[in-house]
PAZAPA-4460 file (N, C-alpha, C; in steps of 0.05 Angstrom, whole numbers, plus 32768, in hexadecimal, padded with zeros to 4 digits):
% residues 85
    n_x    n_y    n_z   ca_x   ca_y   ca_z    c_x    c_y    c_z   seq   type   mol
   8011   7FE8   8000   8000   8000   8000   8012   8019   8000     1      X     A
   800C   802D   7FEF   8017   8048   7FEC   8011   8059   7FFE     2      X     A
   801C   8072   800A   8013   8085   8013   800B   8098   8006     3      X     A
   7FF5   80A0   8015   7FED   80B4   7FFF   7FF3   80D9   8001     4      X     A
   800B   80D6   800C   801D   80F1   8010   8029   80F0   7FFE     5      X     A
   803F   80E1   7FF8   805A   80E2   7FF7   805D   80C7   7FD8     6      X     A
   804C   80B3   7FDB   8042   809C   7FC9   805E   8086   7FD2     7      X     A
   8067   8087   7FE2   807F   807D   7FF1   806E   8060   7FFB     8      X     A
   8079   804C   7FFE   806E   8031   800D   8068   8034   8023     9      X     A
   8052   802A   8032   8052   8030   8052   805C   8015   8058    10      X     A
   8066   801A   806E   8073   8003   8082   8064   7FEF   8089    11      X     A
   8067   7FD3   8082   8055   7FBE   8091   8058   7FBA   80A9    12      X     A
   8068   7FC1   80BC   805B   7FC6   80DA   804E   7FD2   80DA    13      X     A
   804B   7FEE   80D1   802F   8008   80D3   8016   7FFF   80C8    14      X     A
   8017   7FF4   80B3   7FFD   7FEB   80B1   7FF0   7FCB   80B9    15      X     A
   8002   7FC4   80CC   8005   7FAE   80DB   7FED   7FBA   80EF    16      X     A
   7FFA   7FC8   80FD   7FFC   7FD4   811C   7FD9   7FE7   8112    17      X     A
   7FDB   7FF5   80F7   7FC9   800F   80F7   7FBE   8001   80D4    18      X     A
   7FA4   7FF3   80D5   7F9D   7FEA   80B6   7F8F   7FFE   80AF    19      X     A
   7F87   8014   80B3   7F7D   8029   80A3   7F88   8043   80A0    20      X     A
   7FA3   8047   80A6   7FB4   8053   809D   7FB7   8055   8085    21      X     A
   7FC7   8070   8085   7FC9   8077   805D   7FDE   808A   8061    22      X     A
   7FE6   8086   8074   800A   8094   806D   801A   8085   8078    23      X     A
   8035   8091   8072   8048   8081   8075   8053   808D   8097    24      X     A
   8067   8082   80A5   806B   8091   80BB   807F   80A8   80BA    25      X     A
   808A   80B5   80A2   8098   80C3   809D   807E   80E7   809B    26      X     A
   8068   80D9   8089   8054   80ED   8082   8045   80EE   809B    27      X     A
   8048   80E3   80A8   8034   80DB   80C3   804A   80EE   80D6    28      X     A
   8056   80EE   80D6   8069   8102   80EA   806A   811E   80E4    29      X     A
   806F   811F   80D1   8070   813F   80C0   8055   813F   80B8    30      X     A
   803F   813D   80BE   8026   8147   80C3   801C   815D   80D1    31      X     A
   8010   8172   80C4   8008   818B   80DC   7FF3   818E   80E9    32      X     A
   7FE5   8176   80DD   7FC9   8172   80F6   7FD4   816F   8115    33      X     A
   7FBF   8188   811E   7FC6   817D   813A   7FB9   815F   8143    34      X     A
   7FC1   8152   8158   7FAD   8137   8160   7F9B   8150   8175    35      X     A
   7F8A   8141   8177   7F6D   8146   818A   7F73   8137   819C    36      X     A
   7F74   813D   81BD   7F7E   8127   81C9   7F6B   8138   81E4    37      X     A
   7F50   8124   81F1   7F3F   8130   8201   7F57   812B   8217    38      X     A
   7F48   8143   8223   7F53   814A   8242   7F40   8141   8257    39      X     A
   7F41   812E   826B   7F30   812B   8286   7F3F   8137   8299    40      X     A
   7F25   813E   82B2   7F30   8148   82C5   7F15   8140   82DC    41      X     A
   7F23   8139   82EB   7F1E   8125   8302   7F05   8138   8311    42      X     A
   7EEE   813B   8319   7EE2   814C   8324   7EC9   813B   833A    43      X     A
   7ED3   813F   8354   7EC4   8137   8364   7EA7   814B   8372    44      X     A
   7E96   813E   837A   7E7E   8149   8382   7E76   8149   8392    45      X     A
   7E81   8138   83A5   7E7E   8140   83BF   7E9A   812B   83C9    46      X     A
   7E9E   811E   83E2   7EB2   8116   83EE   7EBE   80F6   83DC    47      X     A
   7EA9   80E7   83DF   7EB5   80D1   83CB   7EAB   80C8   83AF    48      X     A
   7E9B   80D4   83A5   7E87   80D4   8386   7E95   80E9   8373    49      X     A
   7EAD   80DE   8369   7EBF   80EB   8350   7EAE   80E4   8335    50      X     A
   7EBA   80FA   831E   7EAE   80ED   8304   7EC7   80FC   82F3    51      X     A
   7ECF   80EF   82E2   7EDE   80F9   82CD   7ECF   810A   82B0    52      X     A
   7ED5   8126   82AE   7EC5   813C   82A0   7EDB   813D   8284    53      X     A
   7ED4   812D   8271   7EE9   8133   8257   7EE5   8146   824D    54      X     A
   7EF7   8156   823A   7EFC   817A   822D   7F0C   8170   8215    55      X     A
   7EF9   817B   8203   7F0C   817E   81EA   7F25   8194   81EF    56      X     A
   7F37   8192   81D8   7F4A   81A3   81DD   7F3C   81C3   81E6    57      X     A
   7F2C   81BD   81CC   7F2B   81E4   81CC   7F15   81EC   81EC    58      X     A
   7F07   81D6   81F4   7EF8   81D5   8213   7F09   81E0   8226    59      X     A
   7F20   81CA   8223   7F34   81D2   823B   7F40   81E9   8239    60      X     A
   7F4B   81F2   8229   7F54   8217   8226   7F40   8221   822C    61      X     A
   7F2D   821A   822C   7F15   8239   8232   7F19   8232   8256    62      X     A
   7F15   821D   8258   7F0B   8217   8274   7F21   8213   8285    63      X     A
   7F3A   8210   8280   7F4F   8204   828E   7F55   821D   82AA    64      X     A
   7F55   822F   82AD   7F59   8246   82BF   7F3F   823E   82D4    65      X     A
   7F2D   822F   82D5   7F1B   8224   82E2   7F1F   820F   82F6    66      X     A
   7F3C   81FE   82EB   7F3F   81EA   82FB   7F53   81E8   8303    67      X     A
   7F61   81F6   831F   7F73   8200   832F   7F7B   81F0   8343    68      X     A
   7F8C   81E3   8346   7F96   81CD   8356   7F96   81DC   836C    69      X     A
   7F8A   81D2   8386   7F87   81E5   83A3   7F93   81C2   83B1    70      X     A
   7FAE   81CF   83C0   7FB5   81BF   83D3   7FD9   81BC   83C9    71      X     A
   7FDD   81AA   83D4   7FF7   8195   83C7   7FEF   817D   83BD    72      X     A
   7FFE   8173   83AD   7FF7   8150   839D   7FFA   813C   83B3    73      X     A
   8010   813E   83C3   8010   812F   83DE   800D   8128   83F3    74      X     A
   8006   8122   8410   8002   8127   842C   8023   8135   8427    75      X     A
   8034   8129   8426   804F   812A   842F   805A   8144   842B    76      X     A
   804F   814B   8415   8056   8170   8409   804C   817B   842A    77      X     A
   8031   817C   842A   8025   8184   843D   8033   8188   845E    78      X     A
   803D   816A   845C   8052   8173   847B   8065   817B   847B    79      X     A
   807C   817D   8462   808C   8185   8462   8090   81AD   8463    80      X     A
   8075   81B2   8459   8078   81D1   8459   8066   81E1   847A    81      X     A
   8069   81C9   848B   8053   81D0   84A0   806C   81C4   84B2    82      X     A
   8082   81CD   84BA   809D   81BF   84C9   809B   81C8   84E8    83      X     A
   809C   81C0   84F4   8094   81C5   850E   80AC   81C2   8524    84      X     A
   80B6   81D8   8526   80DC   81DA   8525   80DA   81F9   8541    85      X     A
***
């Protein structure tokens, strides 16, 4: 099978791995499409009932200044800046 960039052979691992492919991985790299790649973000509702809220790209730029990490990622951050000396 040809690519249809470049008319170059595509690789039989690639279309091993990917059978409806139509480029080669050379045209597949130097491609200017961006990928679309959703964003989740973990959003709980009360103490133990979480739900994961997916955002397209262009969702999350509008909305991302919305979801502000409040705290540290760790207990351990937490005691370390609370030293009791």
């Amino acid at each position: 099978m040809n690519c249809n960039s470049c008319s170059n052979i595509i690789e039989f691992e690639r279309l091993e791995a990917l059978p409806t492919t139509k480029m080669c991985i050379k045209c597949a790299h130097k491609s200017d499409d961006k990928r679309v790649r959703p964003i989740g973000v973990m959003v709980y509702t009360d103490k133990t009932n979480g739900f994961i809220e997916i955002h397209s790209s262009a969702s999350w730029s509008k909305n991302k200044k919305y979801y502000v990490a409040n705290g540290a990622r760790s207990a351990v951050k937490n005691f370390s800046k609370n030293v009791c000396a």
